[in-house]
Structures are given as structure tokens and as C-alpha cells.
C-alpha positions as CSV (number, residue, x, y, z in Angstrom):
1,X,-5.5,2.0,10.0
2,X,-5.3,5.4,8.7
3,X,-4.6,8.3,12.1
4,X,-7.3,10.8,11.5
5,X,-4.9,13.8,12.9
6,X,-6.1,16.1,12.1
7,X,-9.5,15.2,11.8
8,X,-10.3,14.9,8.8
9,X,-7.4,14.7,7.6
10,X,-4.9,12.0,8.0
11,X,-1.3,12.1,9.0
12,X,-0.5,8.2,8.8
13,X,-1.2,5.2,9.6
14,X,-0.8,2.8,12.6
15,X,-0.6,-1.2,12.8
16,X,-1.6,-2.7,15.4
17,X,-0.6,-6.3,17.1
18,X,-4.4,-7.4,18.3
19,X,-3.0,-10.3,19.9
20,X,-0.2,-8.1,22.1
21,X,-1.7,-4.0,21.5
22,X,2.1,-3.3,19.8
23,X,1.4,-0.1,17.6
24,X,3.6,0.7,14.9
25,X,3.1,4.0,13.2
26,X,4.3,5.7,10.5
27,X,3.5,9.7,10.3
28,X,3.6,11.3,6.3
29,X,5.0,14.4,7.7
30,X,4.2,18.1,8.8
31,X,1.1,19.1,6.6
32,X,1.4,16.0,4.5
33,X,-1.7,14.0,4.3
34,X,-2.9,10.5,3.1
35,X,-6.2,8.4,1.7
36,X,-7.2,5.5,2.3
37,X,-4.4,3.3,2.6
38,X,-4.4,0.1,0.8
39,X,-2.1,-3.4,1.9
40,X,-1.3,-5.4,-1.5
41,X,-0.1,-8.7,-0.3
42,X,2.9,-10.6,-1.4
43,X,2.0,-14.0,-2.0
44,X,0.5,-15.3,-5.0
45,X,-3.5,-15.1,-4.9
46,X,-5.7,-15.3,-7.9
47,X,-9.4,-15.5,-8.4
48,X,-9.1,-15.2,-12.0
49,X,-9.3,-19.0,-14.1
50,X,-7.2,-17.0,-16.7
51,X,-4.4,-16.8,-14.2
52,X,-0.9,-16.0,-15.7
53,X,2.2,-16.9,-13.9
54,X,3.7,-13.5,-12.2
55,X,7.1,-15.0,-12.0
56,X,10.0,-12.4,-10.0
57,X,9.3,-8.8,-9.7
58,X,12.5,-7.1,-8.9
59,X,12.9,-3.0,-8.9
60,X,15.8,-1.0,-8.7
61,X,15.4,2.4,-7.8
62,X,18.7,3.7,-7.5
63,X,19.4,3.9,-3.8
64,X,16.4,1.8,-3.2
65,X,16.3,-1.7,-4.1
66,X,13.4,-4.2,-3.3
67,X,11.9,-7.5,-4.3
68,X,7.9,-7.6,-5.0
69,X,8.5,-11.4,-5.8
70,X,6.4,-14.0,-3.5
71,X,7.0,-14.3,0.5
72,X,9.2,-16.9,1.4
73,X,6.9,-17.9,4.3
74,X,6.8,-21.1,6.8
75,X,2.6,-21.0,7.6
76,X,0.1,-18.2,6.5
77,X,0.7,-16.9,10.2
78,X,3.8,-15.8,8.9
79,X,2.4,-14.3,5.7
80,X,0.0,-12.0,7.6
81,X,2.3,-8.6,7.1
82,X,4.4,-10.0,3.8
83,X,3.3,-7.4,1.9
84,X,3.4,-3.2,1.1
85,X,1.1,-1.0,2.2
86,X,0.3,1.8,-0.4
87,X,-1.6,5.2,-0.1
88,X,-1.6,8.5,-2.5
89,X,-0.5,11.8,0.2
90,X,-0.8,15.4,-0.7
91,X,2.2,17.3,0.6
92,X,0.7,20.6,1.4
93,X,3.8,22.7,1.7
94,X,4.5,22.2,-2.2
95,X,1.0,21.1,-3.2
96,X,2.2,18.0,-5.2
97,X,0.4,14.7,-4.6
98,X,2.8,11.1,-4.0
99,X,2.1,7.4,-4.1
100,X,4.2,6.3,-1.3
101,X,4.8,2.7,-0.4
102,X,5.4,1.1,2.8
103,X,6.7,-2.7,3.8
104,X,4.2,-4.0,5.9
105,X,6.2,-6.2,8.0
106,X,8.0,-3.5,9.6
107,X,5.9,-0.1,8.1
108,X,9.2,1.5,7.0
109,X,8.9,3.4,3.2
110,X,10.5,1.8,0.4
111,X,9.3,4.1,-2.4
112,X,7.3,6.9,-2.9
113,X,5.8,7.9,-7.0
114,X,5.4,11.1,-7.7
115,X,1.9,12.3,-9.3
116,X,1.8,14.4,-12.2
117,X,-1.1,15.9,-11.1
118,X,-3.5,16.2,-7.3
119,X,-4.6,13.2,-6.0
120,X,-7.9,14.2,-4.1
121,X,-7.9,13.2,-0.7
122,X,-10.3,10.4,-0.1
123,X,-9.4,8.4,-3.4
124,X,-9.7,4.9,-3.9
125,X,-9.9,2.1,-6.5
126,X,-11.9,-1.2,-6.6
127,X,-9.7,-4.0,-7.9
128,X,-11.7,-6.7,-9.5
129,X,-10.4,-9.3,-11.7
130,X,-11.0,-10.2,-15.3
131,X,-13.8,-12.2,-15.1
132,X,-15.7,-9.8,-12.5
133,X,-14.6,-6.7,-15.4
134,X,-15.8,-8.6,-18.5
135,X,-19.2,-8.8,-16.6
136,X,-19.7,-5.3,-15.9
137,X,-19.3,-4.7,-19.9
138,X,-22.3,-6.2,-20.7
């Protein structure tokens, strides 16, 4: 959930444990603020009948190295937080915009893209697949 601090604005976002209340937060910074944040899981889903194999996804980022390949997970209680959490921020102090990227599991930041230009605050997409797009054509 995104921390409305503040208000409107937000300065991070929190996850909570609903089974113990644990809180885990991780704060963009002083005068840097985020959208609406957005979890893209790791495993393997697809609605789309046109489905192509996504195979290993590895990055290396100089420093930073990760693997967006599938979780490696015993039951889908495990899978719950296998995954990034992604959300555009607007650094105020320099006035330059960021994708930043989080891993779920333990909300620490793996990446961050820089924008070429301001992302407004409050931006989001709708992700639908193929079949769902070709339908909105006609």
C-alpha cells in the first residue's frame, strides 16, 4: 500500500503481514514522491491462448545483478511476495521522474530507470492481454 505522507502525496509504501500485523516499509526519500505502485509477480501466468514461452530473464546492471526468471517455490503460499513491486517517483529536489523497482519478498530496491521526461503523479497503466487488445480495435 502506498503511505499517503504527505497527504496527497506519497512517500512509500508499506507491506503488511495480515496474518501477524509485520509492516515493512520502504520510504522514496526527502521530497521524493511515488504513484500508484504496482506488484508484477514472478511466476509464470497467462491468460492469453497465444501464450509464448518466457524462458530466463536475467539482467545485469553493473553493480546490480538480478534474475526476473520464475520463483522457485514449494506451494503458492510461498509464491505470495515472489515478485517486484514497481512505481514511477518524482524526485522533487532535481525535478526528474524514476521507475524504481523493489523485491517484494523483502521490499529492498533492486533498480531504479530513469525517465526522460515527468512522470505525473497519479499515473497508471491497464495491462490486458492480446486477446482482450484485439477486441478493443474493433
Amino acid at each position: 500500500m502506498a503511505i499517503a505522507e504527505p497527504w496527497p502525496k506519497c512517500s512509500g509504501i508499506a507491506k503488511v503481514d495480515v496474518t501477524t500485523g509485520e509492516m515493512t516499509k520502504f520510504i522514496y526519500g526527502y521530497e521524493i514522491y511515488g504513484g500508484e505502485p504496482c506488484f508484477v509477480s514472478a511466476k509464470k501466468t497467462s491468460t492469453s491462448t497465444n501464450n509464448r514461452e518466457l524462458g530466463e530473464i536475467n539482467y545485469d546492471l553493473g553493480e546490480v545483478n538480478f534474475d526476473l526468471s520464475e520463483a522457485d517455490c514449494v506451494s503458492d503460499d510461498d509464491c505470495e511476495d515472489e515478485g517486484w513491486i514497481m512505481s514511477f517517483v518524482r524526485d522533487e529536489n532535481v525535478e526528474s521522474s524514476e521507475l524504481v523497482i523493489l523485491r517484494a519478498k523483502d521490499m529492498k530496491q533492486i533498480a531504479s530507470v530513469c525517465m526522460p521526461s515527468r512522470v505525473p503523479y497519479g499515473f497508471h497503466g491497464t495491462f490486458v492481454d492480446q486477446n482482450e487488445l484485439s477486441v478493443q480495435r474493433n
